[in-house]
N, CA, C and O atoms as CSV, one atom per row, in Angstrom:
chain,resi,resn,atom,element,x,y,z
A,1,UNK,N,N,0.833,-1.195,0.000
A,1,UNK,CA,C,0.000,0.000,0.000
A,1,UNK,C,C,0.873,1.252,0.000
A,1,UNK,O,O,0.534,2.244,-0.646
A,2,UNK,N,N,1.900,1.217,0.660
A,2,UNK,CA,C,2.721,2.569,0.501
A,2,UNK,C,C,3.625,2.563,-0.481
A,2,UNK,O,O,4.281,3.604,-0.523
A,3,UNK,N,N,3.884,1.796,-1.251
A,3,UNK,CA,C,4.365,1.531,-2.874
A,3,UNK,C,C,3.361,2.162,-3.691
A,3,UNK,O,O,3.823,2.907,-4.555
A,4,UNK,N,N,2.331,2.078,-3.650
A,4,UNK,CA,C,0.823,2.740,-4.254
A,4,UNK,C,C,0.848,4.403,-3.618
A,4,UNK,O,O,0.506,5.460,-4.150
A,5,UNK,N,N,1.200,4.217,-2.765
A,5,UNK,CA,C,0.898,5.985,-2.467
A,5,UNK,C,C,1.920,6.520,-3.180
A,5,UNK,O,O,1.695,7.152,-4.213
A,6,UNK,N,N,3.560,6.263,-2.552
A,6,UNK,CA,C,4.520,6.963,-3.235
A,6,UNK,C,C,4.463,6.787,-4.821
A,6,UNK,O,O,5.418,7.267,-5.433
A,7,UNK,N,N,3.625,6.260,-5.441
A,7,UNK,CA,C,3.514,5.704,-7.291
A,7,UNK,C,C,2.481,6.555,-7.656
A,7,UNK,O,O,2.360,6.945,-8.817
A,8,UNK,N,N,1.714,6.882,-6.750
A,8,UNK,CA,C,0.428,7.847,-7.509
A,8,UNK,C,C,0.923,9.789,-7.087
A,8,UNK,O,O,0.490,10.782,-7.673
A,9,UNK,N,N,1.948,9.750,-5.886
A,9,UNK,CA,C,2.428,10.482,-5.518
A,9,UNK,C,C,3.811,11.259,-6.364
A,9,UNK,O,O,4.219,12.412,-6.230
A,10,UNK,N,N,4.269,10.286,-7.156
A,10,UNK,CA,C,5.137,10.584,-8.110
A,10,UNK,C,C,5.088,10.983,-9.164
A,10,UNK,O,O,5.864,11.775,-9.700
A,11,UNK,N,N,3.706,10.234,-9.808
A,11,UNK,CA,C,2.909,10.449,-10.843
A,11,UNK,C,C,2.024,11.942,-11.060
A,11,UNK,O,O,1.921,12.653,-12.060
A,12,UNK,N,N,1.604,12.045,-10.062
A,12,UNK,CA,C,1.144,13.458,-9.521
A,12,UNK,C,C,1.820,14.266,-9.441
A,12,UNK,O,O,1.301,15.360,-9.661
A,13,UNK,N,N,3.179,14.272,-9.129
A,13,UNK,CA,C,4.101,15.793,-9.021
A,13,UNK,C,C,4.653,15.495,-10.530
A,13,UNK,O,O,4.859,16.635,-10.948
A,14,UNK,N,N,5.045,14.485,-11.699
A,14,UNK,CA,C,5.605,14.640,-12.606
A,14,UNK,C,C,4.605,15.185,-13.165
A,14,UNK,O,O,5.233,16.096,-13.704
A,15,UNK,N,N,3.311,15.401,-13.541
A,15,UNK,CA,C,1.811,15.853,-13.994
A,15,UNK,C,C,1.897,17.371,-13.949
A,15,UNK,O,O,1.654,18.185,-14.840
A,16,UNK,N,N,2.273,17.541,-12.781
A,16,UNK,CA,C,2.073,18.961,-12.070
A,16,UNK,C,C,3.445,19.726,-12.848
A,16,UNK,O,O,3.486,20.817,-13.415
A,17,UNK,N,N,4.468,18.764,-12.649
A,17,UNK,CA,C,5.474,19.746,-13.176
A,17,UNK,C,C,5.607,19.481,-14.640
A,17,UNK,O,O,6.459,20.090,-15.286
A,18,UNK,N,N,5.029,18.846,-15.047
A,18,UNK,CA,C,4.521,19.217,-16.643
A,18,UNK,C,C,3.789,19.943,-17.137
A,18,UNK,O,O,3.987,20.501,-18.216
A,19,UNK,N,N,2.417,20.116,-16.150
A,19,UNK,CA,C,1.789,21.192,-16.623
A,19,UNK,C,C,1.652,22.191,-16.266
A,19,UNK,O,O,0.664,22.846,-16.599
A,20,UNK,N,N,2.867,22.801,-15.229
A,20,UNK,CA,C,3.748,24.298,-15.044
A,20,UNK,C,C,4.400,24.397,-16.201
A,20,UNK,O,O,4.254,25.522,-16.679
A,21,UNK,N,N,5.197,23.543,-16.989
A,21,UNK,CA,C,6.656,24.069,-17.490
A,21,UNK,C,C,5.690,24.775,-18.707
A,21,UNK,O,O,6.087,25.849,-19.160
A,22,UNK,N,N,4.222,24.094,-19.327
A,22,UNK,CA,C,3.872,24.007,-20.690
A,22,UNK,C,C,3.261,25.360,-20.636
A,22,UNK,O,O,3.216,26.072,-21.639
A,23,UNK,N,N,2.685,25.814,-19.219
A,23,UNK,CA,C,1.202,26.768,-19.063
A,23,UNK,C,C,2.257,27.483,-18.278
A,23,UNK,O,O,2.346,26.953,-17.170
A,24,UNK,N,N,3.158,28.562,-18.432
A,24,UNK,CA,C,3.871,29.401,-18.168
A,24,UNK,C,C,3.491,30.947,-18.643
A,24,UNK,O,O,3.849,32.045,-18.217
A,25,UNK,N,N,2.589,30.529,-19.736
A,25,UNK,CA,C,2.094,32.039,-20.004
A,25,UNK,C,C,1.414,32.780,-19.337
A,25,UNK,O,O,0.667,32.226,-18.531
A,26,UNK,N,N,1.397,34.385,-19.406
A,26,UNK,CA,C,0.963,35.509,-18.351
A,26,UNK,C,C,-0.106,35.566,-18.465
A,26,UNK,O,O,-0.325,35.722,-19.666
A,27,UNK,N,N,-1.386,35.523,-17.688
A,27,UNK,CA,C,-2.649,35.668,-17.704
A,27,UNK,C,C,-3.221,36.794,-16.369
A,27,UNK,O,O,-3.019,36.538,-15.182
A,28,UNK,N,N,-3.910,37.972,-16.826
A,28,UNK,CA,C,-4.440,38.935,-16.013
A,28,UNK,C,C,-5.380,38.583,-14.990
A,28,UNK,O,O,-6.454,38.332,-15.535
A,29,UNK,N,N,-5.429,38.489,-14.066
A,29,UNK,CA,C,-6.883,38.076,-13.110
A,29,UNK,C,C,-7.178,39.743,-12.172
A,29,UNK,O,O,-6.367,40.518,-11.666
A,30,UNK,N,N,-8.299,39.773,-12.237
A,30,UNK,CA,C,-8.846,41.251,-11.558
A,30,UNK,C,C,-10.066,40.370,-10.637
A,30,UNK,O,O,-10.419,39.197,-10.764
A,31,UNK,N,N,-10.362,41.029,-10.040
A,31,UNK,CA,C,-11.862,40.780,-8.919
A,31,UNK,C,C,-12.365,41.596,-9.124
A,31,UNK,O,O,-11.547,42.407,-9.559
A,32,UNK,N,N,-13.576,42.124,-9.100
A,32,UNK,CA,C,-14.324,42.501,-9.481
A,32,UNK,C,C,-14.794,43.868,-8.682
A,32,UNK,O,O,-15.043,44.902,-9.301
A,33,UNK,N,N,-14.891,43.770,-7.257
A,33,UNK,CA,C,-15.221,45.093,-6.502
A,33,UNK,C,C,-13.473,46.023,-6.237
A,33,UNK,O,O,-13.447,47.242,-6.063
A,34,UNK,N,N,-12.444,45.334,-6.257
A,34,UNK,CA,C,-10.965,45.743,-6.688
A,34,UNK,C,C,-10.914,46.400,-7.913
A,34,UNK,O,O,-11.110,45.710,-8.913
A,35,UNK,N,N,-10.594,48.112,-8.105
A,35,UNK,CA,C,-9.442,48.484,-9.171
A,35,UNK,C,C,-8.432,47.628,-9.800
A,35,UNK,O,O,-8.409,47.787,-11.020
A,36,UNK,N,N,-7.609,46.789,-9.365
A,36,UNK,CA,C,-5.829,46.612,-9.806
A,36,UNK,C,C,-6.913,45.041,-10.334
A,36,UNK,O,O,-8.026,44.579,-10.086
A,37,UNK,N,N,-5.537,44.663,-11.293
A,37,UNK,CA,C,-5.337,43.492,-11.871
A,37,UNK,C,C,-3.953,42.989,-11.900
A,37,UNK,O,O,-3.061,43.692,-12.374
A,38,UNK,N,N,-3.719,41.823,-11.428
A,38,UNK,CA,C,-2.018,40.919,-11.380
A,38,UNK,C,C,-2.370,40.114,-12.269
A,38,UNK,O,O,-3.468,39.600,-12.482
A,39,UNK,N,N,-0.634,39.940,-13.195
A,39,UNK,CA,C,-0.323,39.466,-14.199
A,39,UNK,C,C,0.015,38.039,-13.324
A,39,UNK,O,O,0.614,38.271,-12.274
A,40,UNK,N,N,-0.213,36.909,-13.533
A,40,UNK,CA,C,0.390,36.204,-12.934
A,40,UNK,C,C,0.383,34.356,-14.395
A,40,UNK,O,O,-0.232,34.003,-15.401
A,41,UNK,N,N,1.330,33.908,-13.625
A,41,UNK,CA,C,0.973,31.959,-15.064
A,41,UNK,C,C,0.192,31.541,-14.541
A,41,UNK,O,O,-0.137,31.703,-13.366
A,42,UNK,N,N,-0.478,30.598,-15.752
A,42,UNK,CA,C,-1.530,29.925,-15.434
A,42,UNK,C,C,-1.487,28.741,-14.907
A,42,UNK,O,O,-2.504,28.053,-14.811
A,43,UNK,N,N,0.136,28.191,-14.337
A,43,UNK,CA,C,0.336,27.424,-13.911
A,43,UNK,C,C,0.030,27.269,-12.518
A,43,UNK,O,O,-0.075,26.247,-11.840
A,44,UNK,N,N,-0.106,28.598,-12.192
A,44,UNK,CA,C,-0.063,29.180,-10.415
A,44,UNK,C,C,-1.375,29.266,-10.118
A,44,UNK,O,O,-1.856,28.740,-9.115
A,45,UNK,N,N,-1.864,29.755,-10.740
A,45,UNK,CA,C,-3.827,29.386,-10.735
A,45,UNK,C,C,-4.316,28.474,-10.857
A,45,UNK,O,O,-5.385,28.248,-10.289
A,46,UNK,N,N,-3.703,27.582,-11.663
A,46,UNK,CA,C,-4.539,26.259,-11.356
A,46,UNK,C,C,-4.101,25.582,-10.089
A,46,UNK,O,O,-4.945,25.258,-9.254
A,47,UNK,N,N,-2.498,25.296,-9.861
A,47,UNK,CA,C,-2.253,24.779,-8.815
A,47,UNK,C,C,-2.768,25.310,-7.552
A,47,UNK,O,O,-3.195,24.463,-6.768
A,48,UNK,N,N,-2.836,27.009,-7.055
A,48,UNK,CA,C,-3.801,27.339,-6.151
A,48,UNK,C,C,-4.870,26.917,-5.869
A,48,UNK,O,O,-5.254,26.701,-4.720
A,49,UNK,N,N,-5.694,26.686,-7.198
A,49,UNK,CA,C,-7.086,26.206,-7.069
A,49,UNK,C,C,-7.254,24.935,-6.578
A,49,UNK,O,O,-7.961,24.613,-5.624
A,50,UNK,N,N,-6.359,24.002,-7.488
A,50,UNK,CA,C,-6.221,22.533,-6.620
A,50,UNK,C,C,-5.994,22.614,-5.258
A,50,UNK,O,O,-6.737,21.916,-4.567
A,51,UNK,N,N,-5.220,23.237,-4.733
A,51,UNK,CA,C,-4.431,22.933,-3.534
A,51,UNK,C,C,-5.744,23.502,-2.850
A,51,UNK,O,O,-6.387,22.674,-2.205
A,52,UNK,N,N,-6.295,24.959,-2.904
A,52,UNK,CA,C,-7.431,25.221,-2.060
A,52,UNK,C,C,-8.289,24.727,-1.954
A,52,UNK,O,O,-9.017,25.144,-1.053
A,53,UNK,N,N,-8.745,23.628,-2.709
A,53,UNK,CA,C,-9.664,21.977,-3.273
A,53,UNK,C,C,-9.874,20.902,-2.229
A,53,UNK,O,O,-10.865,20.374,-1.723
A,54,UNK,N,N,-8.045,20.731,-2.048
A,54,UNK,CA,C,-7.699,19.729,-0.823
A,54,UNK,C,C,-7.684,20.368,0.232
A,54,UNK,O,O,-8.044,19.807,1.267
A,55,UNK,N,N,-7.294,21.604,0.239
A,55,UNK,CA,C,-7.360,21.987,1.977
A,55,UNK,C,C,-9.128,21.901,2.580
A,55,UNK,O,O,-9.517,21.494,3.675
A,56,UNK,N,N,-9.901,22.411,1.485
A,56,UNK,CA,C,-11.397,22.713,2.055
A,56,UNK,C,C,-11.700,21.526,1.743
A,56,UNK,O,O,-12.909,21.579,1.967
A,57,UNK,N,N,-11.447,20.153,1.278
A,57,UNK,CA,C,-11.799,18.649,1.615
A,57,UNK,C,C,-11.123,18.142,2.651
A,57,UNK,O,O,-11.515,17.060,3.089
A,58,UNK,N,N,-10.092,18.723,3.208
A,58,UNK,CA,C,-9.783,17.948,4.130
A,58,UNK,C,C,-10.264,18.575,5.316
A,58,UNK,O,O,-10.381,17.962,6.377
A,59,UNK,N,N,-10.562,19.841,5.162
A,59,UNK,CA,C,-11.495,20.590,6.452
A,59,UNK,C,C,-12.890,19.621,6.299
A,59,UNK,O,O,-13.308,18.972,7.258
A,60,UNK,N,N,-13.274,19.615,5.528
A,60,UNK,CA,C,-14.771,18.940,5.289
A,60,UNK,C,C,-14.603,17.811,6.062
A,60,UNK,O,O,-15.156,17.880,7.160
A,61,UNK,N,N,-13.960,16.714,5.802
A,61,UNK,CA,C,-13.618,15.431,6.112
A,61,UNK,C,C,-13.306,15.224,7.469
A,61,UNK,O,O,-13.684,14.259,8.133
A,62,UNK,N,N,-12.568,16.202,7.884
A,62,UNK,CA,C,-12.384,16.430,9.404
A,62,UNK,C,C,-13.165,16.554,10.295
A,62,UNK,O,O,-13.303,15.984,11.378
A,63,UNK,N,N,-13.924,17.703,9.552
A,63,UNK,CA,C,-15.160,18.092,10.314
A,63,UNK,C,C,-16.380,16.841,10.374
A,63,UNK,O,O,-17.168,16.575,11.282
A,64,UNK,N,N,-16.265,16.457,9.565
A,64,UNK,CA,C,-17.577,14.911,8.846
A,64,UNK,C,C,-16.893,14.342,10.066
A,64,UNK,O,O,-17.742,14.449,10.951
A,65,UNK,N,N,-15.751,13.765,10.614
A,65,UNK,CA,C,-15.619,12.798,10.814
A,65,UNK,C,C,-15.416,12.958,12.469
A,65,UNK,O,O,-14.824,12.006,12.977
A,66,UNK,N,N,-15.839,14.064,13.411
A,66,UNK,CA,C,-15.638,14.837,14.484
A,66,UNK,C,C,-16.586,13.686,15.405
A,66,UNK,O,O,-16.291,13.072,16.430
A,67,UNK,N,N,-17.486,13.682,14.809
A,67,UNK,CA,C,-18.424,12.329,15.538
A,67,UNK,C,C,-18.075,11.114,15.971
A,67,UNK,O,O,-18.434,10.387,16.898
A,68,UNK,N,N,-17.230,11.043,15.029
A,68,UNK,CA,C,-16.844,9.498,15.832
A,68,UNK,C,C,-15.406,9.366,16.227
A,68,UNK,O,O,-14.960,8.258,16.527
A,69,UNK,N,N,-14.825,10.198,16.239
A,69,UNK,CA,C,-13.526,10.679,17.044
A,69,UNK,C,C,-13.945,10.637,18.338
A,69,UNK,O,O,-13.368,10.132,19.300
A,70,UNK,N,N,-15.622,11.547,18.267
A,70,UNK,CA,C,-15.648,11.782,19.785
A,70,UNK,C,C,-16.434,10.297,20.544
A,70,UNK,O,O,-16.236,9.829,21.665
A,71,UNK,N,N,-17.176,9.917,19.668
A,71,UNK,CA,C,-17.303,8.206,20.123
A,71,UNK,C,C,-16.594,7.367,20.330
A,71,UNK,O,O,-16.968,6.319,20.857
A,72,UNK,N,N,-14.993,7.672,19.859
A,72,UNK,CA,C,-14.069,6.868,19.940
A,72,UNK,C,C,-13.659,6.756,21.460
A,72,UNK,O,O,-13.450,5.764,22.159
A,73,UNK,N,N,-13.601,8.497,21.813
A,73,UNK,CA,C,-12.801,8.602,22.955
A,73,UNK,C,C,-14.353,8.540,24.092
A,73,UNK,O,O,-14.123,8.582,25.301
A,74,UNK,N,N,-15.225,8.483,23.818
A,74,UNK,CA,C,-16.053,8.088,25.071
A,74,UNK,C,C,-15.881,6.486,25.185
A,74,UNK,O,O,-15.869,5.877,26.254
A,75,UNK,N,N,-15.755,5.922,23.942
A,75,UNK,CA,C,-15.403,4.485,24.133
A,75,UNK,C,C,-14.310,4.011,25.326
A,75,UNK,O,O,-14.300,3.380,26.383
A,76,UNK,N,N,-13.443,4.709,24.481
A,76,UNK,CA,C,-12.003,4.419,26.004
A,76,UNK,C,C,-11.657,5.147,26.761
A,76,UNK,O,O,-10.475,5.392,27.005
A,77,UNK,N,N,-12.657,5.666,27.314
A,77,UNK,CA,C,-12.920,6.039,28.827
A,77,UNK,C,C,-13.934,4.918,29.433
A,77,UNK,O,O,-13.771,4.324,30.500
A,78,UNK,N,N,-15.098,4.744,28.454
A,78,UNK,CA,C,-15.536,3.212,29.084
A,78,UNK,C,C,-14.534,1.788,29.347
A,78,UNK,O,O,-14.379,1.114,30.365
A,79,UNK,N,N,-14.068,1.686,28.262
A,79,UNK,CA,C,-12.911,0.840,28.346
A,79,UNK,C,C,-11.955,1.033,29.128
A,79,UNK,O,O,-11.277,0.009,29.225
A,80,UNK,N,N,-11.475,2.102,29.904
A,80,UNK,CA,C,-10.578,1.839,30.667
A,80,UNK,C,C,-11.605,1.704,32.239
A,80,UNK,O,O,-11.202,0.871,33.051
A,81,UNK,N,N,-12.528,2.295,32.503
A,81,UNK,CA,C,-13.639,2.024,33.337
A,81,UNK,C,C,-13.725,0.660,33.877
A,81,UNK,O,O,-13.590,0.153,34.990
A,82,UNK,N,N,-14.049,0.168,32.469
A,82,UNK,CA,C,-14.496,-1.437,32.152
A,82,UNK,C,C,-13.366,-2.480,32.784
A,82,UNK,O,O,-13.514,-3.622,33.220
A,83,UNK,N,N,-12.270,-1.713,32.675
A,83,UNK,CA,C,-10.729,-2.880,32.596
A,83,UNK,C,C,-10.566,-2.268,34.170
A,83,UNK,O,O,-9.609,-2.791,34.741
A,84,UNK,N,N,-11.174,-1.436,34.861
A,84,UNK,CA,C,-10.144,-0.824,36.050
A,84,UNK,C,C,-11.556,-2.308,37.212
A,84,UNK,O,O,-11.327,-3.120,38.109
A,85,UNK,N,N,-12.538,-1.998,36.636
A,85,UNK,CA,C,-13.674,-2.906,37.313
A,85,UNK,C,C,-13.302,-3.850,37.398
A,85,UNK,O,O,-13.254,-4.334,38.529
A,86,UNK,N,N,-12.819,-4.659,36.215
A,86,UNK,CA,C,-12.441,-5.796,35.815
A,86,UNK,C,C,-11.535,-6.415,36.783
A,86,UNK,O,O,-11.816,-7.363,37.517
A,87,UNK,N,N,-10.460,-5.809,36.718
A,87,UNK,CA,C,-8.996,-5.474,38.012
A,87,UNK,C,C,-9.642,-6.274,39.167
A,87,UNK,O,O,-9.447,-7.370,39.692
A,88,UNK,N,N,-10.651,-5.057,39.358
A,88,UNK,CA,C,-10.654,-4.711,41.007
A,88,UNK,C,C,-11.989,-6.934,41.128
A,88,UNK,O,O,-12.251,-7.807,41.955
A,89,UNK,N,N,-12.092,-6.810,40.591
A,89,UNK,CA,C,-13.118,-8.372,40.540
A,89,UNK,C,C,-11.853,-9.037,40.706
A,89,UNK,O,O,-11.255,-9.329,41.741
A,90,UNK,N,N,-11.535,-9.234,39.424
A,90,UNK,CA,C,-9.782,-10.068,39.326
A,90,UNK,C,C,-9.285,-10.147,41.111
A,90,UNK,O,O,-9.302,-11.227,41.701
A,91,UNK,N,N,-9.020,-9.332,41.545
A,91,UNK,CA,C,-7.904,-8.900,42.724
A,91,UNK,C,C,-9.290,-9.455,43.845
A,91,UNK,O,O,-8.734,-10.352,44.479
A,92,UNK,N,N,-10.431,-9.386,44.260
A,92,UNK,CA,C,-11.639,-9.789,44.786
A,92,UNK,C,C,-11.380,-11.562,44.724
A,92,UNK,O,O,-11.036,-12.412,45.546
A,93,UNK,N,N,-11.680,-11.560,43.560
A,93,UNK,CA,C,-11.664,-13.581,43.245
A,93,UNK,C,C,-10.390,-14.040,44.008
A,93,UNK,O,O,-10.546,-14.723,45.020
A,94,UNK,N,N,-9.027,-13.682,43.554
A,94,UNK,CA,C,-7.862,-14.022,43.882
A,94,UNK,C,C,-7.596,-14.315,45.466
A,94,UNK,O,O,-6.841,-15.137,45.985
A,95,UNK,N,N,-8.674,-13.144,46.188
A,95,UNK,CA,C,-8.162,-12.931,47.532
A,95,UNK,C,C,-9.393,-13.786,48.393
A,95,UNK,O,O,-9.461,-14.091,49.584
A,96,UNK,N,N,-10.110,-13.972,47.513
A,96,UNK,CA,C,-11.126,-15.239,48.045
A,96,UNK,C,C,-10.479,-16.478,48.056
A,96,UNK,O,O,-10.324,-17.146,49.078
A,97,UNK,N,N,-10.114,-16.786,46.983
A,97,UNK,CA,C,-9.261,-18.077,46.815
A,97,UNK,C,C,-8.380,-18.307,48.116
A,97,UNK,O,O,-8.606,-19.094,49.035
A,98,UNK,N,N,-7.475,-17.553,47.988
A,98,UNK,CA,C,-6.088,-17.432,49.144
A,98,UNK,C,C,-6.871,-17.683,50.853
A,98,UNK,O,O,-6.310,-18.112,51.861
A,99,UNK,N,N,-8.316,-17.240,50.691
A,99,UNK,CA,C,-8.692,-16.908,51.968
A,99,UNK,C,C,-9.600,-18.646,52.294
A,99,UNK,O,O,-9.855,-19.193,53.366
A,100,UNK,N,N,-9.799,-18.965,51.272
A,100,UNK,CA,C,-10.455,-20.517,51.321
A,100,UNK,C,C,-9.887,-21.326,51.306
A,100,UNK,O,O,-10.262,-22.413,51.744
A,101,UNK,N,N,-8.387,-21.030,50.624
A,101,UNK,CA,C,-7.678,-22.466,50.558
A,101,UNK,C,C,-6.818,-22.596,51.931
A,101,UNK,O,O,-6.299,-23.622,52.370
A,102,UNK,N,N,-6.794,-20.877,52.674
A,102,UNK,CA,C,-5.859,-21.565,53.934
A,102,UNK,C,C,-6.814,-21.819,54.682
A,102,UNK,O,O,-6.619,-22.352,55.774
């Protein structure tokens, strides 16, 4: 599996730096309630756009997934609850034993 990441990961930056070297030409971008306009490549705009793509999916995803992070950790607080009970029975039985067999 991490042969597959670093292979699609390689594949992906040779992509990227192919389609910087080709899309190097100057393209104007203005906004609209802004006066000024920057000359900037169109290599830099697209890659911005991607990259601001993954950051607001991985906010998304994070956020999606906040629920059961927090179910996780109420889990093992039960679970350690569960195991400290457990113990204290364990250490109960043991000291019954010791107390019957002498």
């Amino acid at each position: 599996m991490r042969l597959l990441t670093w292979l699609v990961g390689v594949v992906v930056a040779v992509v990227t730096v192919l389609f910087a070297i080709s899309n190097r030409m100057p393209i104007s971008i203005t906004v609209w309630p802004f006066p000024f306009a920057i000359d900037v490549g169109l290599y830099i705009i697209v890659i911005a756009a991607v990259f601001s793509g993954f950051l607001v999916g991985a906010l998304l995803t994070w956020v999606a997934a906040g629920k059961h992070r927090r179910r996780v950790r109420k889990q093992r607080v039960e679970i350690r609850a569960l195991e400290g009970e457990l113990a204290d029975v364990r250490a109960r039985l043991v000291s019954q034993d010791t107390s019957e067999a002498a």
